[in-house]
N, C-alpha and C positions, 0 to 999 in steps of 0.2 A: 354695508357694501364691501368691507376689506374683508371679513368672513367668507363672504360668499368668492371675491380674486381669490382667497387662497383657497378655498373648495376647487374651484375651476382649474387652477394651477397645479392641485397635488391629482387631480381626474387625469389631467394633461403627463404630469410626468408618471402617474400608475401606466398609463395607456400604452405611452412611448419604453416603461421599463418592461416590461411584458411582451410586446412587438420584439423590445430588442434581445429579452431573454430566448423567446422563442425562434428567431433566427439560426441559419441554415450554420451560420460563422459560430454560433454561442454552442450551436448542439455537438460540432467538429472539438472546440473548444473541451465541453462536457465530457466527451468521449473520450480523446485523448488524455486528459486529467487522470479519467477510471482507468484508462490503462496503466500509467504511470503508476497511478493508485494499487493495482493487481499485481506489477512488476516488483513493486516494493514488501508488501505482500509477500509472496513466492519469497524474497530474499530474507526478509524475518522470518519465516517458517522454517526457510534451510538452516538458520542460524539457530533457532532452538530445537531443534531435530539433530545437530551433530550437540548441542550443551546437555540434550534430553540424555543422549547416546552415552557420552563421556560421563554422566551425572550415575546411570546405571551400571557403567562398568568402574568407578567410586564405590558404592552401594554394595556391589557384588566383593570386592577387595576387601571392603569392611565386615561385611557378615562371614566373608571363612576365618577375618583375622578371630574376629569372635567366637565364631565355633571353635579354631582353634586352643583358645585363650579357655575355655572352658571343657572342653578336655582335658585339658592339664591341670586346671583348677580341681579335677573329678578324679583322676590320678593322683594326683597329692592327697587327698584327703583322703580314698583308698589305702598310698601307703603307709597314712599317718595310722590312720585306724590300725592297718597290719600291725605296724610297731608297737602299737600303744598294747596291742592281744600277745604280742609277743614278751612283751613287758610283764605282764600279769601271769606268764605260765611261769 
């Protein structure tokens, strides 16, 4: 018998959770959530779109310091080489 009160009782509150999920106040609820939710959204995306931004212009600074740095590296050894031929006449 107390199996059966609590079957009847969890029927009862499924029924009433359901009814109350699907109400007119829950869907208003729902809706406004997802907006919040899209608002917030938008705002992360601004935010990794200016760190994407500054992240590439990092990136770009680094690779002329490099190219830089190895041109010179390619020059030195250029005029070690010259020296070294100069050496030997």
């Amino acid at each position: 018998m107390k199996k059966i009160s609590l079957f009847a009782a969890g029927v009862m509150f499924g029924t009433a959770g359901i009814k109350l999920l699907g109400s007119e106040d829950a869907k208003k609820v729902y809706a406004r959530t997802t907006a919040a939710a899209l608002r917030v959204k938008e705002g992360v995306m601004k935010a990794v779109t200016a760190v994407r931004e500054g992240a590439e212009d990092v990136y770009a600074d680094a690779k002329a310091i490099n190219e830089c740095r190895a041109e010179a590296e390619a020059a030195a050894v250029v005029e070690d080489a010259s020296a070294e031929e100069s050496k030997a006449e």
